[in-house]
C-alpha positions in Angstrom: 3.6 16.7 -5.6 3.8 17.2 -9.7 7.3 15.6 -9.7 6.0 12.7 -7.2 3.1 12.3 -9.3 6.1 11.1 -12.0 7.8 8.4 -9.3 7.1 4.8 -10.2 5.5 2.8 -7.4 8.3 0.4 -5.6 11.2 3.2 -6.3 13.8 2.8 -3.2 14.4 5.8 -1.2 17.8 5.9 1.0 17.0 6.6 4.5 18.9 9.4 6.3 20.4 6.5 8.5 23.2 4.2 6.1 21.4 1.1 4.9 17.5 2.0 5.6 15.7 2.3 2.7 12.1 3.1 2.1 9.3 1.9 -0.9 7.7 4.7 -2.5 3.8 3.4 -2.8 2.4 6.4 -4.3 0.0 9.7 -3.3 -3.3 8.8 -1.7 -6.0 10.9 -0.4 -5.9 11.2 3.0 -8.7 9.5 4.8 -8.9 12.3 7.7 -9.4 9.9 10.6 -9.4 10.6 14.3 -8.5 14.1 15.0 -7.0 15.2 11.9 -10.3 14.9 9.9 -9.9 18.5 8.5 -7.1 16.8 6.1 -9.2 14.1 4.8 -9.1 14.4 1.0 -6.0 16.3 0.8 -3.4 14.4 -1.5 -0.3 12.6 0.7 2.6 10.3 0.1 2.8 7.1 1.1 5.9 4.9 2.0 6.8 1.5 3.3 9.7 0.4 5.6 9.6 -3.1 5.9 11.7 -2.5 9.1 8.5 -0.9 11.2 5.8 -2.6 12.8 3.6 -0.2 11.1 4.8 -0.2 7.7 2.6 2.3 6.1 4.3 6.1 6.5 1.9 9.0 5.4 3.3 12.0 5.0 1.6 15.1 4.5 2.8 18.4 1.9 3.4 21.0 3.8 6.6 19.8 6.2 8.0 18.0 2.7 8.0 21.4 1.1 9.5 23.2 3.8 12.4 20.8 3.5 12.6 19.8 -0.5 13.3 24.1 -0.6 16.0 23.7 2.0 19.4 23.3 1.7 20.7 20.0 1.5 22.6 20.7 4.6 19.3 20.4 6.7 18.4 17.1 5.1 21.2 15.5 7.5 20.3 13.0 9.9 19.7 15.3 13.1 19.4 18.5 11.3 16.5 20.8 10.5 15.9 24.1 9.0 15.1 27.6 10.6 12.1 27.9 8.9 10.8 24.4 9.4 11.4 24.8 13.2 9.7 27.4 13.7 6.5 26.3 11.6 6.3 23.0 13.1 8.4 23.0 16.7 6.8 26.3 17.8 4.0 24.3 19.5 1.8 24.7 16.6 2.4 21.0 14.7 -1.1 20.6 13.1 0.0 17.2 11.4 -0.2 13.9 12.8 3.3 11.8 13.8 5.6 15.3 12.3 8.2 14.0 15.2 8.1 10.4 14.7 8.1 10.8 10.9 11.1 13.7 10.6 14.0 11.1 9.0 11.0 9.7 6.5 10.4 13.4 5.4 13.9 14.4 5.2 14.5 11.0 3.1 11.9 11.7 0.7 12.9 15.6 0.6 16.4 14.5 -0.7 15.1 11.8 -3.1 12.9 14.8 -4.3 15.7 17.0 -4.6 18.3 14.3 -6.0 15.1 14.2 -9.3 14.8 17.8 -9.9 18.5 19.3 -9.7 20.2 19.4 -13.4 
């Protein structure tokens, strides 16, 4: 989150997908609605895609961690770590749209590790 903290609002983001691109709009408290309300205050990343219909992505810490300390081979477009398997695939996901949201993570995870290698 410290080296996020650094990233200027409207920074493009390559998708995993050639040509998709994401905005970078900054870290936001969560607002814990629905049945996620334990988050609510907990810092998380926002992006936009002008390509969705809802254009707003949160995404929350934990699953971006997991894959910023991967390998860059699990960052591919249909790819995922051992480790990040079995924390969030092992029925146990415990954060809201992981599944729809896995190519936004993996995007931001790369453009995370593309600032701090060197």
């Amino acid at each position: 989150m410290q080296v996020l903290k650094e990233v200027k609002r409207g920074a493009r983001i390559s998708g995993t997908v050639t040509g998709k691109f994401y905005t970078f709009k900054g870290i936001e408290k969560y607002s814990g609605k629905g049945r996620y309300s334990h988050f609510k205050g907990i810092e998380v990343v926002v992006l936009q895609s002008d390509k969705r219909k809802r254009r707003m992505i949160i995404l929350f810490p934990g699953p971006l961690l997991l894959l910023v300390n991967a390998d860059l081979q699990w960052l591919r477009y249909g790819r995922l770590p051992e480790d990040y398997l079995d924390r969030y695939w092992s029925g146990n996901r415990g954060v809201p749209n992981l599944y729809e949201y896995e190519s936004h993570y993996k995007s931001l995870a790369r453009y995370i590790k593309g600032l701090t290698v060197g």
